[in-house]
Backbone as CSV, one residue per row, in Angstrom:
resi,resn,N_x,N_y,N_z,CA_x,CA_y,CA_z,C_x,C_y,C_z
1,UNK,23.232,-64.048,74.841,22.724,-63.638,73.537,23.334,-62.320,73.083
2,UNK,23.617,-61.275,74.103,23.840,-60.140,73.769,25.549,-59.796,73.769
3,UNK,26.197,-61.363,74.023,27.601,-61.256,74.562,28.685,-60.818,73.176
4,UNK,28.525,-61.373,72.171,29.018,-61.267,70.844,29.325,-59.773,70.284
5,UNK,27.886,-58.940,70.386,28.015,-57.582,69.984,28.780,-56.288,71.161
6,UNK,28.328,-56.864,72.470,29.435,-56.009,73.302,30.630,-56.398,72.994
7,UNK,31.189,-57.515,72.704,32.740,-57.618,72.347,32.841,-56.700,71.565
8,UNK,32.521,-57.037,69.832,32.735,-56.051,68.781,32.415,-54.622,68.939
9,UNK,31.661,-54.230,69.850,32.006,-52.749,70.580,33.257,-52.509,71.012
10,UNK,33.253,-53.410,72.068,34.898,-52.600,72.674,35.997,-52.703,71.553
11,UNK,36.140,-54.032,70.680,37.391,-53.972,69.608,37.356,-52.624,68.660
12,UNK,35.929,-52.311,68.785,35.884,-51.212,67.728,36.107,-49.683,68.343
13,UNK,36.085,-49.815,70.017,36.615,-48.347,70.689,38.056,-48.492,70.680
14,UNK,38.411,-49.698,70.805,40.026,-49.928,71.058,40.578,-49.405,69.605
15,UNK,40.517,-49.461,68.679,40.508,-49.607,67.466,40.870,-47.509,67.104
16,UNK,39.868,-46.956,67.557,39.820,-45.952,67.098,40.318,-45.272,68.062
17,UNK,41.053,-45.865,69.226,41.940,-44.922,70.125,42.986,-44.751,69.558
18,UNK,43.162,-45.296,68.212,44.661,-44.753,67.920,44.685,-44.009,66.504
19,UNK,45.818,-43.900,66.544,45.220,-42.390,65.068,47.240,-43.052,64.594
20,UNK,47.243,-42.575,63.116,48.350,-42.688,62.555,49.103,-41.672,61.959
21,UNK,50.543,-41.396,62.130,51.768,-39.792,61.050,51.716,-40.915,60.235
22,UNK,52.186,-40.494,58.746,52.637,-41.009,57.378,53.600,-40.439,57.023
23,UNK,54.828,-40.692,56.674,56.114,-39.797,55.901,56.138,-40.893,54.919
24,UNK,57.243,-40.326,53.667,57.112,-40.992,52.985,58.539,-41.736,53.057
25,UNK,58.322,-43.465,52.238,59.401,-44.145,52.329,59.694,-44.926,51.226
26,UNK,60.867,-44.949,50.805,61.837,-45.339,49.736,62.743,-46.314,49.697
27,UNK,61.878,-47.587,48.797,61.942,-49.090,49.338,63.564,-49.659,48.608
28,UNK,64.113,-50.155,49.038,65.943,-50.648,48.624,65.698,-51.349,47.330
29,UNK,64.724,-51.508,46.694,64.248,-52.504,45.538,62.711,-52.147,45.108
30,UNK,62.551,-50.925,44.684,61.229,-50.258,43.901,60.986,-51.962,43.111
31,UNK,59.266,-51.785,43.339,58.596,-52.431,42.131,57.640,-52.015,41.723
32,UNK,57.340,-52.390,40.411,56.344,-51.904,39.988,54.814,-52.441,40.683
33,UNK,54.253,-51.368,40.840,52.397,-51.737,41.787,53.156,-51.997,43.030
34,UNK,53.958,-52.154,43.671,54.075,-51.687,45.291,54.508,-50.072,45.925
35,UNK,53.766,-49.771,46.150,53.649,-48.431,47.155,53.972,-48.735,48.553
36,UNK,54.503,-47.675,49.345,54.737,-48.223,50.807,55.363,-46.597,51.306
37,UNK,54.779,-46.681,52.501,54.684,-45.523,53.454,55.375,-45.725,54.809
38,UNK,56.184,-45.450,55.835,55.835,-45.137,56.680,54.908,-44.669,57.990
39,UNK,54.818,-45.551,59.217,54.114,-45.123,59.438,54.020,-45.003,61.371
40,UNK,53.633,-44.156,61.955,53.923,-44.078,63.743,52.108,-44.279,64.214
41,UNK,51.819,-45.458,65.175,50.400,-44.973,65.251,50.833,-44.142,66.621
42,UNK,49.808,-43.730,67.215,49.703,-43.108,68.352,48.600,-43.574,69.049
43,UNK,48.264,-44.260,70.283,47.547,-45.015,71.075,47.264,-43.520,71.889
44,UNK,45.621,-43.394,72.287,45.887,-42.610,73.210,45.347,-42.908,74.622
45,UNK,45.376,-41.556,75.992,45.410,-42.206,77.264,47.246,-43.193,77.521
46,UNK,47.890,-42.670,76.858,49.384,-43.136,77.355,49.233,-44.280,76.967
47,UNK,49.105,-45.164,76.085,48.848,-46.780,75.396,50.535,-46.597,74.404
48,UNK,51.091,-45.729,74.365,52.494,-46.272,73.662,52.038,-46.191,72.076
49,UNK,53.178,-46.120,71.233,53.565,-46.177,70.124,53.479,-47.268,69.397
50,UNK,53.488,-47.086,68.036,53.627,-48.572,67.335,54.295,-47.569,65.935
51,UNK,55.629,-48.712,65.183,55.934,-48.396,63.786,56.399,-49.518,63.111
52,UNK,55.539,-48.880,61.792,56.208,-49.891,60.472,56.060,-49.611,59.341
53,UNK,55.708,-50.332,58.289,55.059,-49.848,56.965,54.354,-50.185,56.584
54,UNK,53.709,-49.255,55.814,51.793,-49.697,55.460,52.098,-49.478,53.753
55,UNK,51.712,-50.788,53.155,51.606,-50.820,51.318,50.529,-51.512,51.053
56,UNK,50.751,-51.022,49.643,48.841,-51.099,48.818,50.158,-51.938,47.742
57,UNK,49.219,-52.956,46.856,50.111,-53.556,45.883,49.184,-53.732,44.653
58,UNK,49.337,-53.662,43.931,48.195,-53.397,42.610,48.522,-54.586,41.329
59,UNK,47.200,-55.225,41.664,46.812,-56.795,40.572,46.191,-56.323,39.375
60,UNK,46.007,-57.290,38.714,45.234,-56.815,37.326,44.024,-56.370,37.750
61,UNK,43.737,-56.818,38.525,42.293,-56.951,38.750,41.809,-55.054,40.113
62,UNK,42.877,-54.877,40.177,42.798,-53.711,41.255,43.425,-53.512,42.081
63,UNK,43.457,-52.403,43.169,44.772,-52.418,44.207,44.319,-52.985,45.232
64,UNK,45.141,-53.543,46.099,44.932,-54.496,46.892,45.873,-54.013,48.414
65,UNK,45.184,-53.193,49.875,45.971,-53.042,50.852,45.075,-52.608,51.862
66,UNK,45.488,-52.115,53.359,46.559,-51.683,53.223,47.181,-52.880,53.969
67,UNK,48.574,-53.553,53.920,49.371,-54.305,54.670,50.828,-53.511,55.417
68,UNK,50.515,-54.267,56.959,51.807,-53.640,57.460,52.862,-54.599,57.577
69,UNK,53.880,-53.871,57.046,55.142,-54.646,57.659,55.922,-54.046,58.389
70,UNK,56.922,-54.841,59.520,57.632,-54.498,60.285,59.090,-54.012,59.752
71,UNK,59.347,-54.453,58.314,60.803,-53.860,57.732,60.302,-53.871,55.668
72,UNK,60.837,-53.189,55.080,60.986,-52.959,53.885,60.734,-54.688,53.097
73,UNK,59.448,-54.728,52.624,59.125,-55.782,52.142,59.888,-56.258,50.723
74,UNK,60.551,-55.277,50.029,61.377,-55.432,48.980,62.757,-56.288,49.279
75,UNK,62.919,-56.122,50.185,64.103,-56.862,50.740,64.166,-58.853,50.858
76,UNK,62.971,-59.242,50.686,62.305,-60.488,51.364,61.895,-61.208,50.486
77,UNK,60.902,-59.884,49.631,60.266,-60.785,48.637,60.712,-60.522,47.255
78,UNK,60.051,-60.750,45.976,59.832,-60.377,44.860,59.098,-59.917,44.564
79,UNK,58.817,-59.603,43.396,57.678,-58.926,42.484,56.696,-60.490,42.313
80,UNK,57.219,-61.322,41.515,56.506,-62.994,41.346,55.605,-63.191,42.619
81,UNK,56.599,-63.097,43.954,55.934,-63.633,45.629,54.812,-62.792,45.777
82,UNK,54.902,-61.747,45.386,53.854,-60.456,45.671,53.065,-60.951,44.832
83,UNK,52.699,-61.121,43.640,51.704,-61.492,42.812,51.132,-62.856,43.084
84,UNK,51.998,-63.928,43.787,51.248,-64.879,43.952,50.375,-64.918,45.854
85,UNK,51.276,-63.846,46.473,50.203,-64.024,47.467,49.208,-62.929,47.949
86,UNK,48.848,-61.666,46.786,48.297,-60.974,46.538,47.336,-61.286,45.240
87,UNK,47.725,-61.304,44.490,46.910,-61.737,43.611,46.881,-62.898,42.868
88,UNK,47.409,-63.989,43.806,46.526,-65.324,43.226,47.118,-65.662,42.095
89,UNK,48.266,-64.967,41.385,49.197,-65.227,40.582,50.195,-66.222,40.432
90,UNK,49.838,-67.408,39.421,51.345,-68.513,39.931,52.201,-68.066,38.821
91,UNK,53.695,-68.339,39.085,54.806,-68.254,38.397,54.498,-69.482,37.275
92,UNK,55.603,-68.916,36.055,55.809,-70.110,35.261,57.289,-70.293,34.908
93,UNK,56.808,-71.927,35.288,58.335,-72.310,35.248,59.237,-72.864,34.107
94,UNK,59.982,-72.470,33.694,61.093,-72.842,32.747,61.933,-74.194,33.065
95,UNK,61.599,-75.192,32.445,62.070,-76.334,33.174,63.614,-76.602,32.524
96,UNK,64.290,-77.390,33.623,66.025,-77.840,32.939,65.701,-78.375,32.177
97,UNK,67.081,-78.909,32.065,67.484,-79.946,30.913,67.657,-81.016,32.045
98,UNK,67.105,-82.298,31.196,67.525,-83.701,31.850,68.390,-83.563,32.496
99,UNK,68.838,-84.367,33.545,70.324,-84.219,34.363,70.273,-85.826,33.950
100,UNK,71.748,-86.482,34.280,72.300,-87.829,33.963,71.696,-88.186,35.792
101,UNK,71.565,-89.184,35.780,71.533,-90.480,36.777,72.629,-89.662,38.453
102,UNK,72.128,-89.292,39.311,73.274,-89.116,40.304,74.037,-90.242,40.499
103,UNK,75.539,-90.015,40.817,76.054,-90.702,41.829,75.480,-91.389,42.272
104,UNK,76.137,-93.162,42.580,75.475,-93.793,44.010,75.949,-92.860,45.437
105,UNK,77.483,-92.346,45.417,77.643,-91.486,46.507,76.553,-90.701,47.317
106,UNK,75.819,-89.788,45.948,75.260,-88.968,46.353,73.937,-89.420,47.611
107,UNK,73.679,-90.631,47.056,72.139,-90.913,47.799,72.410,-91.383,49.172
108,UNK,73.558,-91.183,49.574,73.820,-91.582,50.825,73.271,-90.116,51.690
109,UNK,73.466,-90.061,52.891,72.214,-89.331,53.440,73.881,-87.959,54.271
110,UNK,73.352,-87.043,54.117,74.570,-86.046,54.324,75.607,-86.065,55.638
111,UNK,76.596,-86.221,55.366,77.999,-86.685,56.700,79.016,-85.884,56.720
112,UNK,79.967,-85.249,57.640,80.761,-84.938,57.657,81.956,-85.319,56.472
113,UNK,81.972,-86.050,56.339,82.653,-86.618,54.874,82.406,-86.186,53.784
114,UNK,80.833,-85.990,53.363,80.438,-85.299,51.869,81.000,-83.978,51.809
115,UNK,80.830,-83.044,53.046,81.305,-81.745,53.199,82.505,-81.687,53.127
116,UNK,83.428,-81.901,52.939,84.710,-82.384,53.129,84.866,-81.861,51.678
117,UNK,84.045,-83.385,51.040,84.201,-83.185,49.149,83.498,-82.064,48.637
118,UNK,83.241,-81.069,49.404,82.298,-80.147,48.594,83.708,-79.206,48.700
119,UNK,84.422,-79.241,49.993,85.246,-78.079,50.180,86.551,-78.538,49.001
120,UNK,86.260,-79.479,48.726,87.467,-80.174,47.593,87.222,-79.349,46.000
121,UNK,85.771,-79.616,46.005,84.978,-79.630,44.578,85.342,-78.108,44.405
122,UNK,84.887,-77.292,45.395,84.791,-75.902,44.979,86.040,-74.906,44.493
123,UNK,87.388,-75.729,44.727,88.128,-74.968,44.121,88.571,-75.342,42.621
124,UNK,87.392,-76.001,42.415,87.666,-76.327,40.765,86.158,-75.548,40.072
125,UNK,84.721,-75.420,41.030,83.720,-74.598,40.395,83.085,-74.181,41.755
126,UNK,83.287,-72.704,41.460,83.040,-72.275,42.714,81.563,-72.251,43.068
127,UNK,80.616,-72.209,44.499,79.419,-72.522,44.775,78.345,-71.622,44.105
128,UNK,77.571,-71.894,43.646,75.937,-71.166,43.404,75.444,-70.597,44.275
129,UNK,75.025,-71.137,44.677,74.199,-70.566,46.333,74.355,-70.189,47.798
130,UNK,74.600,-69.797,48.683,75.106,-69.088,49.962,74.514,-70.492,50.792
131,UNK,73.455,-71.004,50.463,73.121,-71.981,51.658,71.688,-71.261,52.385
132,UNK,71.369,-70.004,52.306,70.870,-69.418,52.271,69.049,-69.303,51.926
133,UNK,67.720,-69.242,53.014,66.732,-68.990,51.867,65.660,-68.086,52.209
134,UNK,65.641,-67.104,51.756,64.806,-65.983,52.051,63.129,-66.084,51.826
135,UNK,62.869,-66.732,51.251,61.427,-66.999,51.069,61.330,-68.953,50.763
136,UNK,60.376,-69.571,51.754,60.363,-70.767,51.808,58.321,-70.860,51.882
137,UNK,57.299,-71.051,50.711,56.472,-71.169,50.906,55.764,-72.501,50.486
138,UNK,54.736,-73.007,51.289,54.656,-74.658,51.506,53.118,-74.892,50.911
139,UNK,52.903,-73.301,50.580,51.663,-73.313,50.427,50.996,-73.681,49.030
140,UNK,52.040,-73.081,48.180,52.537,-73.297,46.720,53.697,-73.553,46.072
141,UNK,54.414,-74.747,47.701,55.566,-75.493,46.942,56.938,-74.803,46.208
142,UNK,57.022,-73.069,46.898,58.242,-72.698,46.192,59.512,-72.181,46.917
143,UNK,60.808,-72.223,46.735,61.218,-71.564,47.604,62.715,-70.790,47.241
144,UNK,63.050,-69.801,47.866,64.117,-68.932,46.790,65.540,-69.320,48.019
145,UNK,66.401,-69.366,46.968,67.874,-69.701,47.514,68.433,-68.757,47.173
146,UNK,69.507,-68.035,48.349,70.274,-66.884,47.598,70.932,-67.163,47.466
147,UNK,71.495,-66.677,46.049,72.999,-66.795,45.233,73.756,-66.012,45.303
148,UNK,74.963,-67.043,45.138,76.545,-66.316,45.872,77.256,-65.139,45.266
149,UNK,77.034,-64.760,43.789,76.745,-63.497,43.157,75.483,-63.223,42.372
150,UNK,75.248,-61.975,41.937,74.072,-61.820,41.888,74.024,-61.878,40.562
151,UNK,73.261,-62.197,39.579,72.735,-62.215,38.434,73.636,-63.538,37.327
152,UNK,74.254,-64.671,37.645,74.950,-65.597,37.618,74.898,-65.629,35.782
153,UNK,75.912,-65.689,34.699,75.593,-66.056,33.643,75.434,-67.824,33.319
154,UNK,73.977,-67.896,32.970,74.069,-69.562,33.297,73.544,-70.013,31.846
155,UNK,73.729,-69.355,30.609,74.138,-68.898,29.433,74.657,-70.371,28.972
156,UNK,73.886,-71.410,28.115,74.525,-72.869,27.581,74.932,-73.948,28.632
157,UNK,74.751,-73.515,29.738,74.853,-74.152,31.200,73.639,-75.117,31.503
158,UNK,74.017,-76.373,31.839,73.021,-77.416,32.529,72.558,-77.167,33.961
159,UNK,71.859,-76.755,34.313,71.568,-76.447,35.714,70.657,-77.983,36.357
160,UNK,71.090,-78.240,37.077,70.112,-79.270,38.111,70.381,-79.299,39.376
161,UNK,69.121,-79.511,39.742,69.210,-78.932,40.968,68.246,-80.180,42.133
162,UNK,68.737,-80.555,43.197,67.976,-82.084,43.965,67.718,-81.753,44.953
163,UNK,66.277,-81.810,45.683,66.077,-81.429,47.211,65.271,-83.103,47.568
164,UNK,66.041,-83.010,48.478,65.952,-84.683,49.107,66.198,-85.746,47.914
165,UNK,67.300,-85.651,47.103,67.091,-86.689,45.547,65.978,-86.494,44.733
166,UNK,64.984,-85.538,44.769,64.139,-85.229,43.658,64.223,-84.074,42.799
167,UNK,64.164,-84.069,41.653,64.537,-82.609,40.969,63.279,-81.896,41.033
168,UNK,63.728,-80.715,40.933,63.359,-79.307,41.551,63.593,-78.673,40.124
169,UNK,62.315,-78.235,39.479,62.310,-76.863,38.672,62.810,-75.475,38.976
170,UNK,64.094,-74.742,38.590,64.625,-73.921,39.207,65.006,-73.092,37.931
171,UNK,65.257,-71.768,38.234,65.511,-70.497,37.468,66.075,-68.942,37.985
172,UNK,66.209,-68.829,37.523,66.632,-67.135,38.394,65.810,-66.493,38.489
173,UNK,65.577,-65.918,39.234,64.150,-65.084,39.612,64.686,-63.765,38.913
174,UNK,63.411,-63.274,38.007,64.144,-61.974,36.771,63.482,-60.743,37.287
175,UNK,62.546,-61.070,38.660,63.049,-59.189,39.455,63.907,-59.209,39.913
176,UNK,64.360,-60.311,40.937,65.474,-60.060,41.942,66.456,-60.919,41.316
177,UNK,67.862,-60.914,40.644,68.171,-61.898,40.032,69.349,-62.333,40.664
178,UNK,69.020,-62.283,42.491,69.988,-62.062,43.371,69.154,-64.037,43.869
179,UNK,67.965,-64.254,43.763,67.721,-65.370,43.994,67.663,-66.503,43.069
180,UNK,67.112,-67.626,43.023,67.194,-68.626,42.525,66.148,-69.478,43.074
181,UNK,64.960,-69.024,41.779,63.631,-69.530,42.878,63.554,-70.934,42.126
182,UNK,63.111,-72.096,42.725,62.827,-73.627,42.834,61.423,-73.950,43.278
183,UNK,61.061,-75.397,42.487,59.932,-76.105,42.762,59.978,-76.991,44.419
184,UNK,59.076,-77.138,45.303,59.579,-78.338,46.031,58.416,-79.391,45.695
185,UNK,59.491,-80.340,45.165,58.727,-81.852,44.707,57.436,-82.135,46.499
186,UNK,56.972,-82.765,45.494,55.902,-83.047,47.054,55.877,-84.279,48.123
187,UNK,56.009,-84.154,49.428,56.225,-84.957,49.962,57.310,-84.586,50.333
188,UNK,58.141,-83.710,50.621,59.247,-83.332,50.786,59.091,-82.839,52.141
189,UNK,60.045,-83.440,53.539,59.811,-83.021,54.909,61.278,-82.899,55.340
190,UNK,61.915,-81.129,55.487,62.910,-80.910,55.786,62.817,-81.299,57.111
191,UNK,64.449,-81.199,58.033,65.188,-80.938,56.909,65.657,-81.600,55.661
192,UNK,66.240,-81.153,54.569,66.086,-81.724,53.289,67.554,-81.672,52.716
193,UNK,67.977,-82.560,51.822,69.674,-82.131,51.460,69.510,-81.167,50.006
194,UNK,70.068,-80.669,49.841,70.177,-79.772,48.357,71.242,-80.168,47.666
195,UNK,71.476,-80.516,46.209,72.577,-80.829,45.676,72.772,-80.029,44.209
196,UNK,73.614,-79.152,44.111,73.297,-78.318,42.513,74.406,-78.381,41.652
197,UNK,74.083,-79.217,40.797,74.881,-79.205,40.073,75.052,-78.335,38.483
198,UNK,76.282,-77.929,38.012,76.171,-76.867,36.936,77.356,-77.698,35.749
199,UNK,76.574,-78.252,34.730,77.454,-78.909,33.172,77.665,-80.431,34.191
200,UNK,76.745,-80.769,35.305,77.920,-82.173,35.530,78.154,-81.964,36.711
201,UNK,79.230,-80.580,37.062,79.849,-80.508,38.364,79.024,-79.626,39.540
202,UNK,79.036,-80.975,40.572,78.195,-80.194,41.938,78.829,-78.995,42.351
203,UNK,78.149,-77.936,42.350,78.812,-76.775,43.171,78.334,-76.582,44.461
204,UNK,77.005,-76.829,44.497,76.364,-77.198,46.204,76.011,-78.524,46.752
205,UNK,76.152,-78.591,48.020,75.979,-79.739,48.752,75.727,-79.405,50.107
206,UNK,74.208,-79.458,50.708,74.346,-78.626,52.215,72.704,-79.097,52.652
207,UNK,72.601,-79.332,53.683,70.857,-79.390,54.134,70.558,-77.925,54.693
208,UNK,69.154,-78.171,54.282,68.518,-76.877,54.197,67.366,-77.820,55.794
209,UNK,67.700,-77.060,56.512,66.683,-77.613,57.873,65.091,-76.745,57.915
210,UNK,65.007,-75.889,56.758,63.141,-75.431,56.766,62.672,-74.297,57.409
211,UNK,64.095,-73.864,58.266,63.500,-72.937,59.439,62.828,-71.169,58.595
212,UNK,61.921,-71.426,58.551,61.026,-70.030,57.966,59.940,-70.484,57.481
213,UNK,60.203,-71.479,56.773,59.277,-72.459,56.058,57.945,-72.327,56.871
214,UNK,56.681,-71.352,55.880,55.194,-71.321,56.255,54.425,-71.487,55.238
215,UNK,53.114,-72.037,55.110,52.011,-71.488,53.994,51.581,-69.932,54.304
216,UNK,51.902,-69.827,53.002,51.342,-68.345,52.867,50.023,-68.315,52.518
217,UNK,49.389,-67.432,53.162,47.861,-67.182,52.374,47.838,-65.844,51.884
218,UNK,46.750,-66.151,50.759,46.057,-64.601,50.150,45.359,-63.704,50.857
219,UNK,45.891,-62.318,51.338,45.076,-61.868,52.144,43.643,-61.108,51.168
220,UNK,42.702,-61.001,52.057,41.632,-60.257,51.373,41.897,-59.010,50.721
221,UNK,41.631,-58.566,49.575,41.725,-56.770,49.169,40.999,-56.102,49.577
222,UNK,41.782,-54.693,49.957,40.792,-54.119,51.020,40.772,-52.750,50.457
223,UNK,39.625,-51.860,50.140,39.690,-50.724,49.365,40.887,-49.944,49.272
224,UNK,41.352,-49.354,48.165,41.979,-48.506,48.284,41.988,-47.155,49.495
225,UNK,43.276,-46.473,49.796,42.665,-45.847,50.896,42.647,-43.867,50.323
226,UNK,42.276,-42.955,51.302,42.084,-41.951,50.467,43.328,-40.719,50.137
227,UNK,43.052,-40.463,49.306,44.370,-39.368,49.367,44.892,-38.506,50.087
228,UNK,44.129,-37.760,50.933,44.454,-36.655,52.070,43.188,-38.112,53.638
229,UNK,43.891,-38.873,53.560,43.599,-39.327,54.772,43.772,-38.403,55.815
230,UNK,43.123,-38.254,56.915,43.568,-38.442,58.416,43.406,-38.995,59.414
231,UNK,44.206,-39.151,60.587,44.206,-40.320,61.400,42.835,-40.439,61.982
């Protein structure tokens, strides 16, 4: 009966054996409503070190932290990703233009041979995407591909874009306009083939095998914290 509350004792002595330094830190891709610190805890009784970064991220609705990460969260995500797994925010999507009927070629299932024709294709339009995907979430079906230069003029351009033969709502992501964030149709179980084509001509052709691929959840908001903290 009494076993439950001695646990949550000790998590809560363990807890306060450690105390935290703050310096300040200066993220490779500022956004707006993300803050982020530096930070060293100190375990004591010789328990060792811990570092990373601690950010507060701010919704309509209020600020929302503190979260640690192990490297500069600007690097990973967006401003959009931050709003949808902080504040419950979905993107809106700008849909293509019709694409024509694929190839029968295409629906054949990916071979040493197709790659072949991609290395053919590309010296007539060079590739979109690196192959590349920095954020893959399953939770809300989205996922960002990085592109092979950054901010692409796609200006009167047909964009379509196929993951496993189904089209995919896709756009440039307008914080980071280094990605190329996409819908994933549902039912979709990488690994998966990608096919992108730009006016007609495929510039990508490559399977994407999923590896990162998680549901993300919303974490809880947790008060703001105080201005002259100490550990």
């Amino acid at each position: 009966m009494h076993r439950k509350p001695h646990i949550l004792f000790v998590l809560s002595a363990l807890l306060l054996t450690m105390c935290r330094s703050y310096s300040e830190r200066e993220l490779a891709n500022p956004m707006d409503g993300l803050s982020c610190r530096s930070y060293t805890g100190y375990f004591e009784q010789g328990m060792g070190t811990s570092r990373g970064i601690e950010c507060y991220y701010t919704c309509p609705d209020g600020t929302v932290g503190p979260f640690d990460f192990e490297g500069d969260p600007s690097l990973s995500a967006t401003k959009g990703d931050l709003d949808r797994q902080f504040c419950s925010i979905a993107p809106q999507f700008t849909p293509t233009e019709p694409a024509a009927t694929l190839p029968p070629t295409r629906m054949a299932s990916p071979t040493i041979q197709a790659s072949a024709t991609i290395a053919a294709s590309s010296t007539v339009q060079p590739a979109l995407l690196t192959g590349s995907a920095p954020m893959c979430d399953l939770g809300v079906n989205l996922i960002n591909f990085r592109i092979v230069n950054a901010a692409p003029d796609l200006t009167g351009k047909t964009l379509d874009v196929q993951i496993q033969e189904h089209e995919s709502a896709c756009y440039v992501n307008p914080t980071n306009r280094s990605l190329l964030t996409c819908s994933i149709p549902d039912d979709i179980i990488f690994p998966a083939r990608i096919v992108v084509s730009l006016d007609g001509a495929v510039v990508n052709d490559f399977v994407y095998g999923g590896i990162g691929c998680s549901i993300l959840t919303t974490l809880t908001p947790a008060p703001a914290p105080e201005v002259n903290g100490s550990p």
